[in-house]
N, C-alpha and C positions, 0 to 999 in steps of 0.2 A: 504494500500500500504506500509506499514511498517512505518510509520510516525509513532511517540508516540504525542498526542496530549494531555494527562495527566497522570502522574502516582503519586501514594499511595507511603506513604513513604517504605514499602517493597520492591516495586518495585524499587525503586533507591538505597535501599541498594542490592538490587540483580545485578542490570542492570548501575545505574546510572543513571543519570541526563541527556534523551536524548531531553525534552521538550526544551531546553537552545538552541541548536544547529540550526544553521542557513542552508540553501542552501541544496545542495547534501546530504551533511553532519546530516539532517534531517532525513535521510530515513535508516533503517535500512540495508535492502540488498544493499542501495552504500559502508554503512562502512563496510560491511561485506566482500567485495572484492576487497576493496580498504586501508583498516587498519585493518592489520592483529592483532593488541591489541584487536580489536570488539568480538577476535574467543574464546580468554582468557575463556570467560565463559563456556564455554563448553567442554569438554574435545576432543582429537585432533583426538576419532575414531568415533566423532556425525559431525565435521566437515563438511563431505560431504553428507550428511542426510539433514543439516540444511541448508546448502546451496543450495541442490536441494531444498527443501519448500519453501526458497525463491523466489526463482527465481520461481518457478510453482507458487506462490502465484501474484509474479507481470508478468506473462501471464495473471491470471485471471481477476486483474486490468486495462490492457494493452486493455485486451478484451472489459472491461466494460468500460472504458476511451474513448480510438479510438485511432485517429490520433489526434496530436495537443496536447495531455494531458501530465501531470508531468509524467504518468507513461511512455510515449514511449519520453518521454526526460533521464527520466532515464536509459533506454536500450538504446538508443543513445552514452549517455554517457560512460554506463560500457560495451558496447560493444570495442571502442575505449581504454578502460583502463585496462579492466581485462578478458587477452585471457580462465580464467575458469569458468570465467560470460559465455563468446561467448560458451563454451564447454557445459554448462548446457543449455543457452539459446536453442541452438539446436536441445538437446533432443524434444522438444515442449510437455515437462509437464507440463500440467491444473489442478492443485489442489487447493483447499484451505483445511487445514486439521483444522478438528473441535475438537477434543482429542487427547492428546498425552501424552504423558511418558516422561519429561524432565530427563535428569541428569545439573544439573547446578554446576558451580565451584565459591566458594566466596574466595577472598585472605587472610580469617581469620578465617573461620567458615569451608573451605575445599567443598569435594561435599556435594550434597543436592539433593535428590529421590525428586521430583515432579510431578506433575498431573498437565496439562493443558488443559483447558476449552476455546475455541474459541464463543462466543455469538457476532453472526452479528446482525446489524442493520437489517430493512427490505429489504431498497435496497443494502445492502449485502456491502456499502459503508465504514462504520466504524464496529470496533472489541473491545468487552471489552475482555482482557485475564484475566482468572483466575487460579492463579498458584495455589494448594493445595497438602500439604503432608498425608499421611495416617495417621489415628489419632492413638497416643501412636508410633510412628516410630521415625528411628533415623531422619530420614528429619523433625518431628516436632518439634523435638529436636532442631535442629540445627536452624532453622525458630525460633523458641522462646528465643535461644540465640543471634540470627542476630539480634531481636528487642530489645534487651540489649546492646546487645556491639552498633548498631549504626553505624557509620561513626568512630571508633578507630579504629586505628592500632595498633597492638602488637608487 
């Protein structure tokens, strides 16, 4: 459901520290349409890409959840707060995407070509993601410079 319940230190030099974060503020598709910082990562013409898989992603959840679960508290919620959550909500896209082609944006390292890998659980519950760059590519480049530089700023 978009929750981070561990990440590898890559992952939080990419993403950040979302294991920390309490309440709504938990789940990735609330900051996503409710803190427009969240969008930062990605450049501003994946916006509405990434926004639609979310929200098709927490249909899927909504599905498998029911009535009564976090995930239909969360459409609750971002229906009430984000009239582009309601706009996506609407379409009634069911996906979960298993592969994708990231572009990611770091505030030091710049973009970053990616490969993502979605490996569900059985009951389809939890998600490991696996980010990878083409090997000899400028994205592994930049991936093997992220694990240098760290948490600096320049």
């Amino acid at each position: 459901m978009l929750e981070t319940l561990v990440a590898n230190k890559m992952a939080v030099l990419l993403f950040g520290d979302h294991t920390t974060r309490t309440g709504m503020d938990r789940y990735d598709v609330y900051r996503w349409f409710t803190n427009p910082e969240s969008r930062l990562v990605y450049p501003p013409e994946d916006h509405e890409r990434q926004g639609r898989a979310a929200v098709a992603n927490l249909r899927v959840a909504f599905g498998q959840m029911g009535p009564g679960s976090r995930a239909e508290e969360l459409v609750r919620v971002l229906m009430k707060q984000s009239d582009e959550f309601v706009s996506m909500w609407e379409r009634h896209e069911v996906a979960r995407r298993f592969a994708d082609r990231k572009t990611l944006i770091h505030p030091e390292v710049g973009q970053i070509e990616l490969n993502c890998q979605a490996l569900f659980t059985e009951d389809q519950s939890q998600a490991l993601l696996v980010l990878t760059a083409e090997p000899r590519s400028a994205g592994q480049e930049l991936l093997d410079l992220l694990a240098v530089v760290g948490h600096q700023r320049f």
